[in-house]
C-alpha positions in Angstrom: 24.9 -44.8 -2.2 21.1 -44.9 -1.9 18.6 -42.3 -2.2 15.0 -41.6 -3.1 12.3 -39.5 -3.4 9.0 -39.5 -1.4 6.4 -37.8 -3.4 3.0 -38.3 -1.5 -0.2 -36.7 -2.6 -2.4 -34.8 -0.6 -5.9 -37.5 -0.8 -8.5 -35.7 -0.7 -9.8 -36.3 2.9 -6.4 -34.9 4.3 -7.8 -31.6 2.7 -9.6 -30.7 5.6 -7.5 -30.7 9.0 -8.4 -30.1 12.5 -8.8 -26.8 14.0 -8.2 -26.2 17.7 -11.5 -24.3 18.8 -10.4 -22.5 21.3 -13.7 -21.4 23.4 -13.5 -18.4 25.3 -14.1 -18.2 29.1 -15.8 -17.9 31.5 -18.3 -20.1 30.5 -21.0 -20.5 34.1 -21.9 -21.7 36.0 -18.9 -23.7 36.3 -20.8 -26.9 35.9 -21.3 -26.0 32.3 -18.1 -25.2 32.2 -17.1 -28.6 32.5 -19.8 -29.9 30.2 -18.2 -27.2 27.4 -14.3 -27.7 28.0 -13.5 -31.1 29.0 -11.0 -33.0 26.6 -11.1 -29.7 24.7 -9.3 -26.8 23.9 -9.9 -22.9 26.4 -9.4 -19.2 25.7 -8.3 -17.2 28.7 -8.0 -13.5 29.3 -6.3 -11.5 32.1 -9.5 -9.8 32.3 -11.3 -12.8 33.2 -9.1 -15.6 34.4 -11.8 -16.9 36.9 -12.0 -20.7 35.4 -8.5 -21.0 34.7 -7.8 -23.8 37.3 -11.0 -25.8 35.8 -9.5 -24.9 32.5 -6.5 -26.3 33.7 -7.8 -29.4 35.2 -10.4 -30.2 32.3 -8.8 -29.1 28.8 -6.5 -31.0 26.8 -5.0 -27.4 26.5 -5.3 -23.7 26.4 -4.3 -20.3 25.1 -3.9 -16.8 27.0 -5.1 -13.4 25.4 -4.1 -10.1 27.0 -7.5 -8.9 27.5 -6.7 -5.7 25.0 -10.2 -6.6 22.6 -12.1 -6.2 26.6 -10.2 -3.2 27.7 -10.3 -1.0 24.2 -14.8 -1.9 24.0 -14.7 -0.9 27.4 -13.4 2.5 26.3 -9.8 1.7 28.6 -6.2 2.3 27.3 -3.9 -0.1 28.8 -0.7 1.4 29.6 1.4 -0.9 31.7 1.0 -4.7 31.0 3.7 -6.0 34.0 0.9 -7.6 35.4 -0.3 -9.2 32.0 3.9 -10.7 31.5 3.6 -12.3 34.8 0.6 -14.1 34.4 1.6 -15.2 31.2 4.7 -16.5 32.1 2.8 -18.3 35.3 0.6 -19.4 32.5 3.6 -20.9 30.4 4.7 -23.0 33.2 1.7 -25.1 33.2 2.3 -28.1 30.5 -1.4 -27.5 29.0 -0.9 -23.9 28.0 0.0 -23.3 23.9 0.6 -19.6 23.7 -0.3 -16.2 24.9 -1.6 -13.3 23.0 1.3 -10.5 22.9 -0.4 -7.1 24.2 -1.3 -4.9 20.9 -3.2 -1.6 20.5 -6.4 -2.3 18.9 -7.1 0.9 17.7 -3.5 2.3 17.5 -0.9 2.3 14.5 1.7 0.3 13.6 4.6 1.6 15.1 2.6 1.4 19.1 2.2 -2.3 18.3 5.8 -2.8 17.1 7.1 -0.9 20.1 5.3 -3.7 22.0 6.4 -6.7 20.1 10.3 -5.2 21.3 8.7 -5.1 24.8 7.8 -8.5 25.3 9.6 -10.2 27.8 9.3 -14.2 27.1 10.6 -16.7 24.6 9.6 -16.0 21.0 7.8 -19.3 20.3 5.2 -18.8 23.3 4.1 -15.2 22.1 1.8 -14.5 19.1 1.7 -10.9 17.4 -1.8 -9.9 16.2 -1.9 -8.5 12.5 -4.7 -6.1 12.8 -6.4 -6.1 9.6 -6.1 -2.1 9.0 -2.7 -2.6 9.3 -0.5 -2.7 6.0 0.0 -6.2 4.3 4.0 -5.3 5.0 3.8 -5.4 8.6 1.4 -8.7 8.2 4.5 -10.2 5.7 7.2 -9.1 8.4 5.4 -10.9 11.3 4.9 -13.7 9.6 8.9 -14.1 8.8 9.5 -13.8 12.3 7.2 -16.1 14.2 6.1 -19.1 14.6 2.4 -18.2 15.1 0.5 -15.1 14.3 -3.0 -13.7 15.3 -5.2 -12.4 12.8 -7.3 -9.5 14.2 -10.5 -8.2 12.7 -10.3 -4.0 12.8 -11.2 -0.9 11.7 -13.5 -1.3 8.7 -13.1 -4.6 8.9 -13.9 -5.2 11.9 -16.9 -7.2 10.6 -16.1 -10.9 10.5 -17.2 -12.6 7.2 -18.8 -9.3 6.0 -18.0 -8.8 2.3 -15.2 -6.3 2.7 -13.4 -8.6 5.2 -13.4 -11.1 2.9 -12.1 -8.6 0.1 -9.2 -8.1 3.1 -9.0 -11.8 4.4 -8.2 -12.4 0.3 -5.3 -10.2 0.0 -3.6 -11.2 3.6 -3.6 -14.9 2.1 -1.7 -13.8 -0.7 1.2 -12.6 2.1 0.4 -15.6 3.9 0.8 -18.4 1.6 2.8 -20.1 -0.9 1.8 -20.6 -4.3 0.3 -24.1 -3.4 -1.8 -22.4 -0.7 0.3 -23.2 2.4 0.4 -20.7 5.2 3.8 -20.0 6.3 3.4 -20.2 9.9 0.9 -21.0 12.1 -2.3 -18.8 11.8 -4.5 -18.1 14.3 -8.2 -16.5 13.9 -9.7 -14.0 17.1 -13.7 -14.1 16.9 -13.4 -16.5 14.1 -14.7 -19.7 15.5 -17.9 -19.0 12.9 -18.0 -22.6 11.0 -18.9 -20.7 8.0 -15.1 -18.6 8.2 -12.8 -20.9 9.6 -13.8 -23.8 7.3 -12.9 -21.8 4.5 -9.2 -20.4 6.0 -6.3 -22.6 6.6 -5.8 -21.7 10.0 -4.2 -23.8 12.8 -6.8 -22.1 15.1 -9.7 -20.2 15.9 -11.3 -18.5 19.1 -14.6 -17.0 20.4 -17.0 -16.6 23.0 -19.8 -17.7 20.7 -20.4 -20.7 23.3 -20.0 -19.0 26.9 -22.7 -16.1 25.4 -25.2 -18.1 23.7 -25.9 -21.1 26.4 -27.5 -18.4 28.9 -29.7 -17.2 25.7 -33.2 -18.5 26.2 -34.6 -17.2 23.5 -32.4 -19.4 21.4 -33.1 -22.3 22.8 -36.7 -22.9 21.7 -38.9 -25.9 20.2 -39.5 -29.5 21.1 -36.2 -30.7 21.5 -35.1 -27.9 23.8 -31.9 -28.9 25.8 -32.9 -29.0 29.0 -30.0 -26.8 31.3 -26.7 -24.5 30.4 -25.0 -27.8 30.5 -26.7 -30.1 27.9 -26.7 -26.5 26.2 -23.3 -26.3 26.4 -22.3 -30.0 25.1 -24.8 -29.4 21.7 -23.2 -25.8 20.9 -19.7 -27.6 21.1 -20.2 -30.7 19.3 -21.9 -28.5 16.3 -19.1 -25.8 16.0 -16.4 -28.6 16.4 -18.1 -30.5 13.6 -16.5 -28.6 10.7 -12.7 -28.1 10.4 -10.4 -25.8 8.3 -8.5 -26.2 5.2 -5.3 -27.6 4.3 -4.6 -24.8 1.8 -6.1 -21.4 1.0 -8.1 -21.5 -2.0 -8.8 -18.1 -3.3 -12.5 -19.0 -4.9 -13.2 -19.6 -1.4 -15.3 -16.7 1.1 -18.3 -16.8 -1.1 -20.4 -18.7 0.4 
């Protein structure tokens, strides 16, 4: 009988891995859509699922939020998310799509958000719970037993991403999150947290915003000699320089200061 033991370190460029940067839509007009998406990775809400067939047609692939972030800054309550599970599951069938965003109550407490994690109709591995980060570090230890992915949500006083109380926070979730060599235990996902200067510092699997759909139709920020010259060329730029950096392997706790 034969056996041995494969003990490979970690070099030092496998430290840093990819991130899927998921980029919120819409991004118009739907030319610079194109520009921003193709061979990449989408964001789509049930509030706004107006590019989903170019999303479908352009991305390598693509996740689905509930639209809750939307409806509670709009001052709504969403009571009935039937419509949402449908979608979702249309959403599911199509072989680009990674996961969907289980409905949560941004501002409500624990036990509304359990209630519906229980509701949820579809398979376990296509949903992902969002911890909110007022929420107790036992309900962020207990979601992360029980799926394979989990959405970290930025609320109540820490609503700020990167501010220095959400690190303080961010700090302390990492501690549930990870084992003592600094490996997540699931998959981790970041909402608003496609910011190079947070997710290069997490070990997160992925990372969202609508940093890129917002800022292309920003004039003022696109000023000096080298100005790109339309949404699109816009677009391609904004990409390629939040794509440039990637997360971490493992969660170093000396790390959120800079």
């Amino acid at each position: 009988q034969v056996g041995y033991t494969c003990q490979v370190p970690v070099p030092e460029v496998l430290r840093r891995v990819p991130l899927i940067h998921y980029h919120g839509t819409p991004i118009t007009p739907d030319s610079a859509g194109v520009a921003a998406l193709s061979g990449g990775h989408a964001f789509v809400s049930y509030r706004r699922p107006d590019q989903l067939g170019l999303v479908a047609t352009v991305c390598q692939s693509f996740a689905v939020d509930n639209g809750a972030f939307s409806a509670w800054k709009a001052g709504q309550e969403v009571k009935d998310w039937s419509g949402y599970y449908v979608w979702a599951e249309q959403c599911r069938l199509m072989p680009s799509c990674d996961f969907a965003i289980i409905p949560d109550v941004i501002a409500g407490n624990e036990a509304d958000n359990d209630a519906l994690l229980a509701e949820w109709p579809l398979p376990k591995w296509y949903g992902a719970p969002v911890w909110h980060m007022h929420e107790t570090l036992g309900r962020l230890e207990r979601l992360a037993s029980e799926y394979p992915r989990i959405c970290l949500g930025s609320s109540g006083e820490y609503s700020t991403v990167g501010s220095t109380s959400w690190w303080d926070r961010i700090r302390l979730a990492m501690q549930v999150l990870c084992d003592d060599l600094g490996r997540p235990k699931c998959k981790l996902h970041g909402l608003r947290m496609l910011n190079p200067r947070v997710f290069s510092q997490l070990p997160l699997a992925s990372a969202d915003s609508t940093n890129l759909g917002r800022n292309i139709g920003i004039d003022m920020n696109w000023k000096g000699t080298y100005t790109p010259p339309s949404k699109e060329v816009r677009a391609t730029v904004l990409r390629s320089r939040i794509e440039s950096a990637n997360a971490t392997t493992t969660w170093q706790p000396n790390l959120g200061l800079l």
